[in-house]
C-alpha positions in Angstrom: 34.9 324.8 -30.1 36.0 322.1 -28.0 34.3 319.9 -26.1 35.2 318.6 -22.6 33.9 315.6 -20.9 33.2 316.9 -17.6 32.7 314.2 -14.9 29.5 313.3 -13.8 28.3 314.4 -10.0 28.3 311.9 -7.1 25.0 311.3 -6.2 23.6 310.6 -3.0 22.7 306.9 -2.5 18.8 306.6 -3.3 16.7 304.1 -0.9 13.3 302.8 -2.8 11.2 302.3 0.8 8.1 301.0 0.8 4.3 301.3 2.5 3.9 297.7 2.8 5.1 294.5 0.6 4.9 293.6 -2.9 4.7 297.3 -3.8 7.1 297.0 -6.6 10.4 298.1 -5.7 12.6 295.3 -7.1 11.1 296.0 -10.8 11.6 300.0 -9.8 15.4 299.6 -8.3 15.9 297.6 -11.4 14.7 300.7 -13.4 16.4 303.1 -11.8 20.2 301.0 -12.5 19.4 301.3 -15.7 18.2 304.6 -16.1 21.4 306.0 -14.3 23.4 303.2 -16.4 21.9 304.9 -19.7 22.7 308.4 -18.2 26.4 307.6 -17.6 26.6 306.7 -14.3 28.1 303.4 -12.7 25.2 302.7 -10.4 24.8 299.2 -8.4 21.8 297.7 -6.1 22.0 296.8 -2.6 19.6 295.6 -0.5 20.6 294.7 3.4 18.4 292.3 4.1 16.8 290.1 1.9 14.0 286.9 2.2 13.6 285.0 -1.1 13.9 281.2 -2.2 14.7 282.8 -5.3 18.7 282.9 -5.8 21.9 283.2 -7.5 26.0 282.2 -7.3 28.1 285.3 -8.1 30.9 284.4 -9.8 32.9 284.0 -6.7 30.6 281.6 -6.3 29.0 283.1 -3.0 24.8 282.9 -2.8 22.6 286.5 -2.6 18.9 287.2 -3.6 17.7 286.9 -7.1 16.7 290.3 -7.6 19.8 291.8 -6.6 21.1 289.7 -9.4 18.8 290.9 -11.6 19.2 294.6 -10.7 23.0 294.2 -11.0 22.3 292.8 -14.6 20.2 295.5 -15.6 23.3 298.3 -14.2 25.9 296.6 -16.2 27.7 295.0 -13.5 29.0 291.7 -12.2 26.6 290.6 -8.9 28.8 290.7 -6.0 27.4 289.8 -2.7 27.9 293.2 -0.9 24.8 293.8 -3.0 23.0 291.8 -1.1 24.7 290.7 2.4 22.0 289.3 4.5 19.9 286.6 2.9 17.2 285.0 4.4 15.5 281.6 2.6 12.5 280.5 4.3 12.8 276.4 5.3 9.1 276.5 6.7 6.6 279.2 8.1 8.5 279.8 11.2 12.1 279.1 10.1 14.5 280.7 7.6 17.8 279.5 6.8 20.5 282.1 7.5 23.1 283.2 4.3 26.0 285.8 5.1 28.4 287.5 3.0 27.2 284.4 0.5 27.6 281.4 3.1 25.4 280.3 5.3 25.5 280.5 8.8 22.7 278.2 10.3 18.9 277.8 10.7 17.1 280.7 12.6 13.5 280.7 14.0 11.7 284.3 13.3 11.8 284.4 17.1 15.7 283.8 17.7 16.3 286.4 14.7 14.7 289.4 15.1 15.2 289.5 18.9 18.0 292.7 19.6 20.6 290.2 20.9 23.3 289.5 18.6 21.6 292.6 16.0 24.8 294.6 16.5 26.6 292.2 14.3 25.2 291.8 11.5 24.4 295.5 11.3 27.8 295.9 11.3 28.3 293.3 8.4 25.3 294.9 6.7 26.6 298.3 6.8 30.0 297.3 6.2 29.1 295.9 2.8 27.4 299.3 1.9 30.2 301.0 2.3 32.7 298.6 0.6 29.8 298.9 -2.1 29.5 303.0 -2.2 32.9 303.3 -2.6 32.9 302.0 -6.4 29.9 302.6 -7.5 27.9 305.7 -8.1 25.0 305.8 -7.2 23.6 302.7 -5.2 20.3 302.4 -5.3 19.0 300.7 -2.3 16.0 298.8 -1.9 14.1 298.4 1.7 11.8 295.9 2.6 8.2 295.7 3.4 6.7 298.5 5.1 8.9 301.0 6.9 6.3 301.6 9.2 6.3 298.4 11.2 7.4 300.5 14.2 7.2 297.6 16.4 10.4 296.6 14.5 12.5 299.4 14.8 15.3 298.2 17.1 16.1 295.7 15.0 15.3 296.8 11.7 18.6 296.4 9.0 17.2 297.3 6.1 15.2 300.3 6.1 15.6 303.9 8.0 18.5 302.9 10.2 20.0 301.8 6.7 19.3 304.8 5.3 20.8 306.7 8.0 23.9 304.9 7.8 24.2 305.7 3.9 22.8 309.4 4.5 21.0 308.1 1.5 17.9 309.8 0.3 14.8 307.7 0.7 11.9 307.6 -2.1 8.4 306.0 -0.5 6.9 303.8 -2.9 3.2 303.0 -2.6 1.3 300.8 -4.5 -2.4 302.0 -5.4 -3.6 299.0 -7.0 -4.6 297.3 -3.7 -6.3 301.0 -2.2 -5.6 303.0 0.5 -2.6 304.8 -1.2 -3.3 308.1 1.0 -3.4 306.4 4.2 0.2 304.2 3.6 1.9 307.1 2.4 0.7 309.6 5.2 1.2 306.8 7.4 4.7 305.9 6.3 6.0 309.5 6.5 4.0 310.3 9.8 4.9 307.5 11.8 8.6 308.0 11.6 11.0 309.8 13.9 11.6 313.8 12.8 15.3 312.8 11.7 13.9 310.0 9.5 11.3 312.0 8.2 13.6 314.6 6.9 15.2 311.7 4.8 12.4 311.0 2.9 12.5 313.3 -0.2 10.0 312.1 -2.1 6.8 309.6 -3.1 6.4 307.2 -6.5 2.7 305.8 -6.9 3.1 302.5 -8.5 1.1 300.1 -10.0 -1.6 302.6 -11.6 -4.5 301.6 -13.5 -6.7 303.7 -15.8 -6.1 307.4 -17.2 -3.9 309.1 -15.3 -5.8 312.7 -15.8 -8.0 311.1 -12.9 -5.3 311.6 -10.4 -4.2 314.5 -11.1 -6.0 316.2 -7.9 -4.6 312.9 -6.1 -1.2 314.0 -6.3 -1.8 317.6 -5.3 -3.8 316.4 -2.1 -1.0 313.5 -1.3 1.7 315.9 -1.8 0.0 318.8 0.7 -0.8 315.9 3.3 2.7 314.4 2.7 4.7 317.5 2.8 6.8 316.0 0.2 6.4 315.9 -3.5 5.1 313.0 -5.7 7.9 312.5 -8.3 5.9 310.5 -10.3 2.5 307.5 -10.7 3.7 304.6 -12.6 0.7 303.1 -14.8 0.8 299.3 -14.5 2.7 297.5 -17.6 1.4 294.2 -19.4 4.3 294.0 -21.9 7.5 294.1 -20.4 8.8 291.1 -18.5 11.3 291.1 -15.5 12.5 288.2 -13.8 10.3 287.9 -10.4 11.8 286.8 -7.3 9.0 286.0 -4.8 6.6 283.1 -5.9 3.8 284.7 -5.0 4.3 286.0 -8.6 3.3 282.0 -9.5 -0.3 283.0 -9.1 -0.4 284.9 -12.5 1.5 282.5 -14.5 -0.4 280.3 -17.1 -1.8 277.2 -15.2 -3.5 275.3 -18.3 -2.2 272.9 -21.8 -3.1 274.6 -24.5 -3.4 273.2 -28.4 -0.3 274.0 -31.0 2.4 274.4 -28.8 4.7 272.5 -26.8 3.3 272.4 -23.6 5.7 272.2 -20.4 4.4 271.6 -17.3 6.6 272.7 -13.9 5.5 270.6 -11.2 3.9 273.1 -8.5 6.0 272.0 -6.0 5.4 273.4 -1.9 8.9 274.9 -1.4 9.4 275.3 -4.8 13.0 277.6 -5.4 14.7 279.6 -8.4 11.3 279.3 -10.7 13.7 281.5 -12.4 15.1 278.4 -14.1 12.1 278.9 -16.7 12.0 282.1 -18.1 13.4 281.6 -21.2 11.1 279.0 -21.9 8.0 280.7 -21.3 8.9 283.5 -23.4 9.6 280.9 -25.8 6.7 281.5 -28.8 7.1 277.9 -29.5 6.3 276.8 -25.7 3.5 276.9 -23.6 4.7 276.4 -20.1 2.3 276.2 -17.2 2.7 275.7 -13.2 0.5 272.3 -12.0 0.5 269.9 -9.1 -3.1 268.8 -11.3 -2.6 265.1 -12.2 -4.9 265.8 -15.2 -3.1 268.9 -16.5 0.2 267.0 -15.9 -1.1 264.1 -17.8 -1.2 266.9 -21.3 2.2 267.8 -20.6 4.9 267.0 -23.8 7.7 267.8 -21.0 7.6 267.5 -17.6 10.0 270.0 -16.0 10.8 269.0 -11.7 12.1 272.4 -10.2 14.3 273.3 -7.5 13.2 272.8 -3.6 14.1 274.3 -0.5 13.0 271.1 1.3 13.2 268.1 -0.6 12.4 265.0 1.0 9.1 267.0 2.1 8.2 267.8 -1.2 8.9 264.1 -2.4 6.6 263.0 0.4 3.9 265.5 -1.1 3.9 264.5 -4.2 3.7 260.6 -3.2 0.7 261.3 -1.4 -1.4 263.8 -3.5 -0.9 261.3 -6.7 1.7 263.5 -8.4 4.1 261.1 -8.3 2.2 258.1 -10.1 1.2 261.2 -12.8 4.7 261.5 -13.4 5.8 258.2 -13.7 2.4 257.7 -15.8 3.6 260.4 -18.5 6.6 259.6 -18.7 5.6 255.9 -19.5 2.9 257.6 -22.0 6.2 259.2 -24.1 6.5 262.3 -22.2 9.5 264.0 -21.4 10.8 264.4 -17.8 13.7 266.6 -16.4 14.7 267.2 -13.2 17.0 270.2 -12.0 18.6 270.6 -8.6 15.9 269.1 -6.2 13.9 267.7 -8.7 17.2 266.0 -9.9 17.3 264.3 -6.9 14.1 263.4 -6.8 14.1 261.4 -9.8 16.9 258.9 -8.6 16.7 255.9 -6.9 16.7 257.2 -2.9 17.6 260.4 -1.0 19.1 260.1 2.9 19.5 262.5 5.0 21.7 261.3 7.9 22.4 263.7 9.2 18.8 265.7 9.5 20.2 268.4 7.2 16.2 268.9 5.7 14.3 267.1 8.6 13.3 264.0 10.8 12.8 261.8 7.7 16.2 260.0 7.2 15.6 258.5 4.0 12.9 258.7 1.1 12.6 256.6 -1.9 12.6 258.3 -5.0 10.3 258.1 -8.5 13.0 255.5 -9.7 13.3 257.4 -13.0 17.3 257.6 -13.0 20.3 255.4 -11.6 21.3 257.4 -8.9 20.9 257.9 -5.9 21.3 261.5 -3.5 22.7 261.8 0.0 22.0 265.3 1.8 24.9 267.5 3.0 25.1 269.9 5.7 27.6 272.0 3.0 26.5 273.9 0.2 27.5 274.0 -2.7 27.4 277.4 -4.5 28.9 278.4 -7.7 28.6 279.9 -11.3 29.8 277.1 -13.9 30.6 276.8 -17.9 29.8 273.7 -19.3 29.7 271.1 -22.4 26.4 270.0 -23.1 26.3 265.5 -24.0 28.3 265.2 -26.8 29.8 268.5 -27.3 33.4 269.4 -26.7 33.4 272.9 -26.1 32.3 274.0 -22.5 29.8 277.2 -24.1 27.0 276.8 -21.7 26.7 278.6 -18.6 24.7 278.3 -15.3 25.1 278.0 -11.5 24.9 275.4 -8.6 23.3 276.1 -4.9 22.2 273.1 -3.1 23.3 270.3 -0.7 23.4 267.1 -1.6 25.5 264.6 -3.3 24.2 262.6 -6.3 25.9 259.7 -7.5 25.3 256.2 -9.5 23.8 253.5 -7.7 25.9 250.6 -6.7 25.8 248.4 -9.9 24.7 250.7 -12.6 26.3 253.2 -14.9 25.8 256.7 -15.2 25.6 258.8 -18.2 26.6 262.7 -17.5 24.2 265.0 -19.4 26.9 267.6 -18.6 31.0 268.2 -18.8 31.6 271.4 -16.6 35.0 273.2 -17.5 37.6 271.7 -14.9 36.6 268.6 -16.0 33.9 267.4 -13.5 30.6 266.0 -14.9 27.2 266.8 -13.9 23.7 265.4 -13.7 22.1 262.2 -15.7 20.9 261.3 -19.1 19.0 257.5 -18.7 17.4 258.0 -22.1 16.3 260.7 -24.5 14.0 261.9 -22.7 15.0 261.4 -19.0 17.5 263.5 -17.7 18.2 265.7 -14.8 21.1 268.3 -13.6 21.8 270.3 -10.2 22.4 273.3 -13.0 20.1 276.0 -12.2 20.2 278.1 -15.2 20.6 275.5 -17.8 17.5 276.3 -19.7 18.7 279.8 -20.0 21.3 278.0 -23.0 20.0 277.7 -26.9 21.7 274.4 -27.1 19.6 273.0 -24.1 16.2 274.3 -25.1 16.6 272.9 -28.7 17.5 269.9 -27.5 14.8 269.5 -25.1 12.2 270.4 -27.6 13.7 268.4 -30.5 11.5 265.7 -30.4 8.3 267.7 -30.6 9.6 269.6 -33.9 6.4 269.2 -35.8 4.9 272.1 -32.9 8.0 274.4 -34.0 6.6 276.9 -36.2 8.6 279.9 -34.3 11.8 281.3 -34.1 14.4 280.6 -31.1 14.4 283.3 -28.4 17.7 285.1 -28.1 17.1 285.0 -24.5 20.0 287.7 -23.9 19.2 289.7 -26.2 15.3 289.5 -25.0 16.6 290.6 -21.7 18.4 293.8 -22.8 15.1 294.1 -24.4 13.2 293.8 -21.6 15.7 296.3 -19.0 15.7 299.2 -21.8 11.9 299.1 -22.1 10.9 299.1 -18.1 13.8 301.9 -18.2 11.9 303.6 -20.8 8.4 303.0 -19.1 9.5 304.2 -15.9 11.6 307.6 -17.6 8.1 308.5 -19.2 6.5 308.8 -15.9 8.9 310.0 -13.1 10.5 313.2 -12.8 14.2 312.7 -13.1 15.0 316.2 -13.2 14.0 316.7 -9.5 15.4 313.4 -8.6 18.6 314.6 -10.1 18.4 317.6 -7.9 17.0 315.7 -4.7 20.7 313.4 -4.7 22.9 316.0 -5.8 21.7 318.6 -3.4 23.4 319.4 0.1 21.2 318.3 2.9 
């Protein structure tokens, strides 16, 4: 007999809504790409509207939200910013700075944004990016945000049911019973929507579930008969597996302490702290314990002192000049310690940062902690790209990482500067003022072997582990969640639900 490879069925485009925020359907969209990648298909994310200080160059060098980087990694495709067209990065409580299509497009109060004026075009943008996206991929899984029930935003809603309706995807409600009330949000969610969007929603994930699942059993009968849909699945809360997070609320759980017998890294707990994904490999590092402190004392432990990205520089400088973090710092780093900056901790560690033009603010120019011969003027610009590079002394560019920011770093006028970096056309990057003073505007650059040994060589009597093949941990990582999340949903109906004429 032979056997013919039959092609698979187009499937519907599947929307992961939620009953309210932080219910877990980044980590479940990222699941579901790889499920359907493991099944054959040629799935991609997309999410319309996105808020995150967490983010990422695609490799046309264009800026979108973490996760839907991380979701497009776990389908096995290159990030493209049709995954993600609408970003919005938060520059203080009431303010968010604007990204379209990759570039950004201006500072926006919450006010000025979600009033119904001007909504037409970027919904328009929004939905034109799904369909560039739908038509070479299959499926896209689509990923609302917060809780679709927020009636009081419906007119100008871009993400969620008039998204939906666009795609004439089928919508999944995900609710999260860890934080209670899990009947109420999902017979909420459904009931509070128009008839039309109701019809769209197929079907319910419980997420987040603690305890032996026996003991909802009952749960899922009652929620599917007050529902009127059915519950394709309760996903028990995991320990082991480790996906990238992109909101920093997610900073809460980390590790906050120094511990004995390992290196211990301390990321200065910075206000607008941005792309904490810059240390991922290193706490997964056996060798490393890495910890989140703006504690002077707990700094003071530190073996290396990392100084993360910011959204608002100058007013984090500030911060840390008053609350004693600063002096800490410098303190350590006089004590032996290492210190490295990246992107706006880079800066921070020159000589001076000015802001002319008010790019971050009403402070025009702040001294820095004086730790490197350079000095930073902020941009209106930004800078955004993916970039290969030769790490100090070697000659072949076989690091990789990415630039967003705004600012221009440069020696100050008298004194040399040694690159820590040689990117591949030739431009050099970031500072090295000693061994163990250096920073870098690469985000990323810890995600490279040849980094991370280098930054822990000088603490080699703690190595007693292995090196962590970060990529390979990864692919790990996707494959298991994919795994976890298989075990406990129904794919079989969800196969039916997006293959199935409405």
């Amino acid at each position: 007999m032979v056997e013919i490879d039959l092609p698979l069925p187009r499937l519907h485009p599947l929307m992961l809504a939620g009953t309210g925020s932080d219910v877990g359907k980044s980590v479940l969209a990222a699941a579901l790409c790889r499920i359907f990648l493991q099944d054959g298909y040629h799935p991609a994310p997309f999410k319309a509207q996105n808020m995150a200080l967490n983010s990422y160059a695609t490799p046309e060098g264009l800026e979108i939200g973490r996760a839907q980087a991380v979701q497009a990694e776990a389908a096995g495709v290159p990030c493209h910013t049709d995954m993600n067209p609408l970003l919005l990065k938060p520059t203080s409580d009431h303010t968010s700075q604007v990204v379209l299509n990759g570039k950004p497009i201006g500072n926006r109060s919450a006010y000025a944004y979600f009033r119904t004026e001007g909504r037409d075009e970027l919904r328009r943008e929004v939905n034109q990016a799904f369909d560039r996206l739908a038509a070479r991929y299959n499926p896209v899984v689509m990923e609302g945000a917060g809780s679709i029930s927020e009636i009081n935003l419906k007119d100008t809603d871009l993400v969620n049911l008039p998204m939906a309706r666009h795609a004439h995807a089928d919508v999944i409600l995900v609710a999260d019973i860890d934080r209670g009330g899990v009947f109420a949000s999902a017979y909420g969610s459904v009931a509070l929507q128009t008839p039309e969007d109701r019809k769209r929603i197929k079907g319910i994930i419980v997420n987040k579930f603690r305890g032996d699942l026996r003991l909802f059993e009952s749960g899922v009968k009652m929620m599917e008969e007050i529902c009127g849909i059915p519950v394709l699945g309760v996903i028990p809360y995991y320990h082991d597996i480790y996906i990238e997070e992109e909101d920093s609320v997610e900073l809460s759980l980390k590790q906050r302490k120094a511990v004995q017998g390992k290196v211990n890294v301390a990321v200065v707990l910075l206000r607008h702290l941005s792309n904490f994904t810059d240390f991922n490999m290193l706490e997964h590092d056996e060798r490393v314990n890495l910890y989140y402190t703006n504690n002077v004392d707990d700094l003071m432990k530190a073996d290396i002192i990392l100084l993360p990205g910011s959204k608002s520089t100058i007013d984090d400088l500030y911060e840390l000049r008053r609350n004693g973090v600063a002096q800490a710092i410098l303190q350590a780093r006089r004590n032996g310690a290492t210190v490295m900056g990246i992107c706006g901790g880079y800066q921070m560690m020159g000589q001076r940062i000015a802001d002319p033009d008010g790019v971050e603010g009403s402070i025009s120019q702040m001294p820095g902690l004086g730790l490197l011969p350079t000095e930073t003027v902020i941009e209106g610009e930004k800078v955004t790209r993916q970039v290969r590079f030769a790490f100090l002394s070697s000659e072949e560019p076989t690091c990789t990482g990415y630039e967003i920011h705004m600012g221009r770093t440069s020696a100050v006028e008298g004194e040399t500067l040694t690159p820590l970096v040689r990117l591949e056309n030739g431009e050099t990057d970031g500072c090295v003022a000693e061994r163990k003073c250096a920073g870098s505007y690469i985000h990323g650059i810890l995600d490279n072997p040849e980094v991370i040994e280098w930054l822990l060589a000088p603490y080699a009597e703690k190595l007693d582990q292995p090196q962590l093949d970060y990529t390979a941990f990864k692919e790990e990582q996707y494959n298991k969640l994919a795994d976890h999340v298989r075990k406990h949903l129904n794919m079989p109906l969800l196969y039916q639900i997006l293959t199935q004429n409405d």
